[in-house]
PAMAR-748938 format. One record per residue (C-alpha): residue in three letters; x, y, z. Coordinates in steps of 0.1 Angstrom, whole numbers, plus 5000, padded with zeros to 4 digits. Each point is the difference from the previous one (the first is absolute). Example, Ala and Ser with C-alpha at 12.3 -4.5 7.8 and 13.67 -1.06 7.14 Angstrom:
REM residues 2
PT   residuo     xx     yy     zz
PT       ALA   5123   4955   5078
PT       SER   5014   5034   4993
//
This chain:
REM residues 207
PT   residuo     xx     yy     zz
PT       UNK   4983   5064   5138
PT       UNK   4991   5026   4978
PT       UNK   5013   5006   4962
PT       UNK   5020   5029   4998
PT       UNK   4994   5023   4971
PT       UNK   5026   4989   4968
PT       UNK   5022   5025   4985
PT       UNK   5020   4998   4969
PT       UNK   5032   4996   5017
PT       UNK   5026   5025   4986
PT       UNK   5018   4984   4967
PT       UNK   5038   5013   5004
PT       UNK   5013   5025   4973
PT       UNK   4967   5014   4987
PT       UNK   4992   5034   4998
PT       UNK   4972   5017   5019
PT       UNK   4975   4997   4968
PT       UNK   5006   4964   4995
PT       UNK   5000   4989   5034
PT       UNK   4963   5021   5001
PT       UNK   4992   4976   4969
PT       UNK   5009   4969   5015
PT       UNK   4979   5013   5033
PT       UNK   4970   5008   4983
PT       UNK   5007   4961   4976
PT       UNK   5000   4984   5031
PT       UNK   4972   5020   5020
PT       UNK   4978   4995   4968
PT       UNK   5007   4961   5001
PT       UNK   4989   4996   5034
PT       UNK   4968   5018   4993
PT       UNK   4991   4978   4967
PT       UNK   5009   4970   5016
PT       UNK   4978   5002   5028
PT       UNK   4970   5009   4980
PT       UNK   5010   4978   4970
PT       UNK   5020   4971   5010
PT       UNK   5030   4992   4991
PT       UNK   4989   4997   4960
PT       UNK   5003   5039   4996
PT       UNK   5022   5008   4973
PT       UNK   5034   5024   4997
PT       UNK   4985   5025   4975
PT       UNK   4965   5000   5023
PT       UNK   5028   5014   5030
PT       UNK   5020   5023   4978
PT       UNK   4968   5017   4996
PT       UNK   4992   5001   5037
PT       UNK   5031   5010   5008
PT       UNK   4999   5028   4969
PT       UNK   5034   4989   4987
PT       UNK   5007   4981   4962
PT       UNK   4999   4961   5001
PT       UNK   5042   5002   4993
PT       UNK   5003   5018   5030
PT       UNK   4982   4973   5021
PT       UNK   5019   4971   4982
PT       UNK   5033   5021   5005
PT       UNK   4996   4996   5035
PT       UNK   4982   4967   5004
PT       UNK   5008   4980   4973
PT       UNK   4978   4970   5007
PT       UNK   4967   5000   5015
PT       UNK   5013   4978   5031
PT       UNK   5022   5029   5005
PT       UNK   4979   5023   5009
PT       UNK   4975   4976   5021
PT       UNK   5030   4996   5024
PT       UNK   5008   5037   5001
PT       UNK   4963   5007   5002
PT       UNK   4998   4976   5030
PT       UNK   5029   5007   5016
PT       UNK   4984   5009   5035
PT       UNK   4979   4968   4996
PT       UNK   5030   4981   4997
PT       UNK   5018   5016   5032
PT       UNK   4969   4991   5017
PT       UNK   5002   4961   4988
PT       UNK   5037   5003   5012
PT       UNK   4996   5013   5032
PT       UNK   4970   4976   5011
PT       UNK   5021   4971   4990
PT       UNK   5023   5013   5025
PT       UNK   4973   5007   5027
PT       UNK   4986   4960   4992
PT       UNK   5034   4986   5003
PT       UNK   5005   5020   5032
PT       UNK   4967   4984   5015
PT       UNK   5011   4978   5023
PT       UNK   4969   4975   4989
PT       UNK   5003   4987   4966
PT       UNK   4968   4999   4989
PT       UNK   4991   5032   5006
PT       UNK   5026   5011   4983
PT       UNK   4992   4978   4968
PT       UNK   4959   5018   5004
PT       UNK   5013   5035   5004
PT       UNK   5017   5003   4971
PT       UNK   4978   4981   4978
PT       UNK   4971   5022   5014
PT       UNK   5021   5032   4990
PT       UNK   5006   4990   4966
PT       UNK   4966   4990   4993
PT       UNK   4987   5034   5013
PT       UNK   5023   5017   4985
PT       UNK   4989   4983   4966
PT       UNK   4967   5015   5008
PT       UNK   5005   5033   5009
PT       UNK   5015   5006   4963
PT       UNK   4991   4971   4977
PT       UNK   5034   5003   4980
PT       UNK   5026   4993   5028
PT       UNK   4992   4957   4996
PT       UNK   5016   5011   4965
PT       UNK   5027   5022   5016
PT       UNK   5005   4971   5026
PT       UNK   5004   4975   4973
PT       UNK   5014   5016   4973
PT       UNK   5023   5030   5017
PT       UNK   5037   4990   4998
PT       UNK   5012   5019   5033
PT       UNK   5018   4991   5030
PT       UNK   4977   5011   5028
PT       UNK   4975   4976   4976
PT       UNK   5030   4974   4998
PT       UNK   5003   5003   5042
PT       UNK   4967   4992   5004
PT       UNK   4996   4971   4977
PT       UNK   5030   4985   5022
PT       UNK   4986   5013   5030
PT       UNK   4968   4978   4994
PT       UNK   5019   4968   4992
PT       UNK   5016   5002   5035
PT       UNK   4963   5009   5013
PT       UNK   4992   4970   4984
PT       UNK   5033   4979   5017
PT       UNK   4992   5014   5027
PT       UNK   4966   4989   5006
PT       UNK   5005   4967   4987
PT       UNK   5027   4995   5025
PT       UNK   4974   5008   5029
PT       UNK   4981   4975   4989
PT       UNK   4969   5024   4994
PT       UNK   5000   5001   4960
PT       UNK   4991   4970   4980
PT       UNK   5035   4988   4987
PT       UNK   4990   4998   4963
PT       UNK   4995   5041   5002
PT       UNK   5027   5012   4973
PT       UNK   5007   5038   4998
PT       UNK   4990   5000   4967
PT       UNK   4969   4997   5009
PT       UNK   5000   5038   5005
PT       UNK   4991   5002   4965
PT       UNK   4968   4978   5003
PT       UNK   4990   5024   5032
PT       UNK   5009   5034   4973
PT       UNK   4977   4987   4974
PT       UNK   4972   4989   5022
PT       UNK   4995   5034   5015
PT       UNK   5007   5017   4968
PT       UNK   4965   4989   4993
PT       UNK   4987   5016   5030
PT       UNK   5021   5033   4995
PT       UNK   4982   5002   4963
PT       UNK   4965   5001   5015
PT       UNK   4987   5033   5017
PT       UNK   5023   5016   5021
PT       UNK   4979   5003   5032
PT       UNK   4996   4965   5004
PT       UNK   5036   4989   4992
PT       UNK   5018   5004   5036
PT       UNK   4969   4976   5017
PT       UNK   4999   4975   4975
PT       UNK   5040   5001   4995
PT       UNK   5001   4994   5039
PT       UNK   4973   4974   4999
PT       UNK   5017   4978   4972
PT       UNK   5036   4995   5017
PT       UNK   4979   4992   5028
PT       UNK   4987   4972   4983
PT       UNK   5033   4991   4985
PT       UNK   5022   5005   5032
PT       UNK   4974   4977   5012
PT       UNK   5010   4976   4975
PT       UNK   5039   5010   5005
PT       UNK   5006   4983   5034
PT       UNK   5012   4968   5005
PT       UNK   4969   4974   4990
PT       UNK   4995   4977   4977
PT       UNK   5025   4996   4964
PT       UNK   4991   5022   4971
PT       UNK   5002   4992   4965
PT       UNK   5037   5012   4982
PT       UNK   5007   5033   5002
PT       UNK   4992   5020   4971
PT       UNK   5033   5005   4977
PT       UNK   4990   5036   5001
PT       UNK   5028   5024   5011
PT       UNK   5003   5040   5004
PT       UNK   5024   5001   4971
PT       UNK   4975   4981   4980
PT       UNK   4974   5028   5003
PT       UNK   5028   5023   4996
PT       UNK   5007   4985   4966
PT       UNK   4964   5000   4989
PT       UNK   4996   4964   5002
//
């Protein structure tokens, strides 16, 4: 499934300058990010974009605003391969094909594990869910180890952040080639130690 091209999605009663603004905020974002990460700051994208820092906060007024607009498309994509998983009539390929698109995804444009973890939308929102009934669901069939929690999502973010902040070239291969190993480790074998208290909101707070 490929990622379809994001758009600043039309803001309701702004006039044709200041939709054009928000456009070019959002267009710039996307373009910082991926070369950047997700560290770059507001005025760094006001200048991109060639509008004043107030116009960019105006719009956005928090930097996790603007990662979930600049990732919107990313997020549809998330949304709708929780949907193709959960349609899979064998549950653990559903549980691998949508932890292989999200890590992928991650490395295609470093700042989305950011976006993913940090973007307060609800095609992020469905897909959080999505996974936890991934995870039910794969449990239930008896092919995931039981003591799997969906939060360990965040654990599988962070790992192939690493990977995603290396050189480019090499980050699909080795992103693939680590949830190997670790969907290796995910089937039902023997116990692992607690699960780590780690959650997406955590990393979403900053903790």
């Amino acid at each position: 499934m490929s990622i379809p091209t994001s758009h600043s999605r039309p803001a309701e009663g702004l006039r044709g300058d200041a939709q054009d603004n928000r456009d070019r905020i959002v267009a710039a974002a996307r373009g910082l990010y991926a070369e950047r990460g997700p560290e770059v700051s507001m005025p760094s994208i006001a200048r991109r974009a060639g509008v004043g820092v107030a116009t960019v906060y105006r719009r956005f007024p928090t930097k996790e605003a603007l990662l979930a607009e600049a990732f919107t498309a990313e997020f549809r994509v998330c949304a709708a391969t929780v949907d193709d998983a959960l349609a899979d009539p064998d549950p653990w390929r559903g549980f691998c094909l949508f932890l292989e698109k999200v890590c992928l995804m991650h490395t295609e444009n470093r700042a989305f594990g950011a976006a993913f973890t940090g973007g307060l939308s609800a095609e992020r929102t469905r897909a959080v869910d999505g996974f936890a009934e991934l995870v039910r669901r794969a449990q239930a069939a008896g092919t995931l180890r039981p003591d799997f929690v969906p939060g360990d999502l965040a654990v599988i973010v962070l790992a192939v952040g690493g990977i995603a902040a290396g050189p480019s070239e090499f980050a699909p291969a080795a992103a693939r080639r680590l949830l190997g190993y670790l969907l290796t480790a995910f089937r039902v074998t023997g116990p692992l130690p607690p699960p780590s208290p780690l959650t997406i909101d955590d990393l979403l707070n900053g903790r």
